[in-house]
N, C-alpha and C positions, 0 to 999 in steps of 0.2 A: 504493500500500500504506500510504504514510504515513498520506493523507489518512482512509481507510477502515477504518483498525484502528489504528494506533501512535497517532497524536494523542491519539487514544481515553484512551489507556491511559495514554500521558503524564500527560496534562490530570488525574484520578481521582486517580496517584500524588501529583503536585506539588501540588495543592490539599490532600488530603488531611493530605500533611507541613505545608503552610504553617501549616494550620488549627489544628493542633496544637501547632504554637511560637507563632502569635499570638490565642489564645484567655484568655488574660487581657487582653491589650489591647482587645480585642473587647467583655469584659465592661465596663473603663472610659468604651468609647465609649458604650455605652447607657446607661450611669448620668446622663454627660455630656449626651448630645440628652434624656433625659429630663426634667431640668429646665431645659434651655433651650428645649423646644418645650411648655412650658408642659402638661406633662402629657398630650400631646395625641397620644400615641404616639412609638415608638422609630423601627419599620421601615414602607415605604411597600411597597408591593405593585400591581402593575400588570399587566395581560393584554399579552402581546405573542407575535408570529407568532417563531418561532423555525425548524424545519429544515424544508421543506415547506409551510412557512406553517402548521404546526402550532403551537395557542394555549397558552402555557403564562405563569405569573405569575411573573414578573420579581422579585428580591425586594431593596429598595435602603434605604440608612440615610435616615429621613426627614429634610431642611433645612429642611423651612418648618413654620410651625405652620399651623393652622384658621381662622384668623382672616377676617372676615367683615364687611362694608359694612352699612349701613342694612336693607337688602332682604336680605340671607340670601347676599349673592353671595358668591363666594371675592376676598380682595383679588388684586391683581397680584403674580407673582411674585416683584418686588424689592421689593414691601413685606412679604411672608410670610417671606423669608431672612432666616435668623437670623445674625448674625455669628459665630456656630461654625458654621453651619451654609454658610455661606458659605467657610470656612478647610475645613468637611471636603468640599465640594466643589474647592473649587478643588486639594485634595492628591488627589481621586481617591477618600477613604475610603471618601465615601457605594457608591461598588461594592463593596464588600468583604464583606457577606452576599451579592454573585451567587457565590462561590464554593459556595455550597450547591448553587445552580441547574447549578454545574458538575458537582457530585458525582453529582447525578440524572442529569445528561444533559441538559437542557436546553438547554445551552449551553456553550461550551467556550473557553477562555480566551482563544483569538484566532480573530478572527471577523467579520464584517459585524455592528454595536452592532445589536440589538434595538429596533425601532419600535412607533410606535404601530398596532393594526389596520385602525384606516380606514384608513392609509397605500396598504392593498393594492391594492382596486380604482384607484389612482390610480397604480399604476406602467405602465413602456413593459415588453416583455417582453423586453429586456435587463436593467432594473433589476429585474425581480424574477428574476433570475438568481443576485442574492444571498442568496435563501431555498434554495437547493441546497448550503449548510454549515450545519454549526450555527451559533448567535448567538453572538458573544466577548465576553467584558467588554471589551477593547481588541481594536482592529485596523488595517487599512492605513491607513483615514480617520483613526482618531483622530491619526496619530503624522505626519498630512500634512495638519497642520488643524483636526482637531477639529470645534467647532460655528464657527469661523470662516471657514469654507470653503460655499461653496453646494451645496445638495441634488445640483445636478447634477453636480457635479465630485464629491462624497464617495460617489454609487452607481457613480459611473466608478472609483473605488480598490476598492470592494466586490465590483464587478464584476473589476477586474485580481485582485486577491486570489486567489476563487476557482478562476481559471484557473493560479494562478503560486503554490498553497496549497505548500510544504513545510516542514521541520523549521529549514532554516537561515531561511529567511524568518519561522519565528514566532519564531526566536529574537530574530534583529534588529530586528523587531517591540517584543518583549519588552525590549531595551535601550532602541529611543527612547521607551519608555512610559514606563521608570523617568526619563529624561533630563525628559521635557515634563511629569512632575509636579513634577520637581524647580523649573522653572521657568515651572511654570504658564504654559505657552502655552495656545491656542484654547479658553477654559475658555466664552466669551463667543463670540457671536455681536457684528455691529456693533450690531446694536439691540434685543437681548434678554441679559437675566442668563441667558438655560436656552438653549433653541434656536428659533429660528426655527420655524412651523409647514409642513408642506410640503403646498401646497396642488397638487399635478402639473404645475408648471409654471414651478418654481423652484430 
């Protein structure tokens, strides 16, 4: 019941209050990535599978600016991070417009994280068993690892999740988020500033 109706209605109520005591802050922050991403936009927008593997756009504060090599390529990610942009990831901010995506339904505050689409055809059909909730801004994986953790062990938390979804679980969930932005754990993969790419076999 929880899973299929009350979460629901939770997730709508509590985002809705949050949004409305941190809606000045919110405005500061966009002023802020403004001119530190060089004018080059605030918010980044992204297609991702969400409940059913249904496509919806993710909508996240952008850290990196445009910036671009000889040939027109995008530079590497740790040369695009901006050093605010760099502080508002590692506290977590950059999530802080998916609360929108919560308000629609999209996605719901705790969750299996939203991927990329090619990811799909490349799951086993245990791993795309985490497409049977909706997407969380936070969930089992982040708070047991994050992007430090290997692809396979973080759909094995996606996967427990879903089976073991309830009220006290998201709450405790919901404690060690605040906990692991406090001190910036698994913000980093070993050998990337984002995440790892998951190519089905890792």
């Amino acid at each position: 019941m929880y899973l299929y109706f009350f979460k629901r209605v939770i997730d709508f109520i509590l985002v809705f209050c949050v949004l409305a005591v941190i809606l000045p802050i919110i405005f500061l922050i966009i002023l802020w990535l403004y001119f530190a991403n060089k004018g080059t936009g605030v918010f980044f927008t992204q297609e991702r599978p969400g409940k059913r593997g249904k496509i919806f756009k993710v909508i996240k504060f952008k850290t990196m600016t445009d910036e671009r090599d000889e040939s027109g390529n995008l530079l590497p990610d740790e040369k695009r991070l901006t050093k605010i942009g760099k502080f508002i990831r590692s506290t977590s901010i950059d999530e802080l417009p998916q609360l929108i995506n919560v308000l629609k339904g999209d996605m719901a505050l705790i969750g299996p994280r939203p991927l990329l689409p090619q990811y799909l055809p490349l799951y086993s059909k245990e791993q795309a068993r985490r497409h049977e909730v909706r997407p969380g801004i936070t969930g089992w994986a982040q708070v047991n690892g994050r992007n430090a953790i290997s692809w396979t062990k973080k759909f094995e938390l996606d996967v427990w999740y879903v089976d073991h979804c309830s009220f006290l679980l998201d709450l405790k969930i919901i404690f060690l988020t605040i906990k692991k932005v406090f001190v910036c754990e698994g913000i980093s993969s070993d050998t990337s500033v984002t995440m790892e790419v998951f190519t089905g076999n890792n």
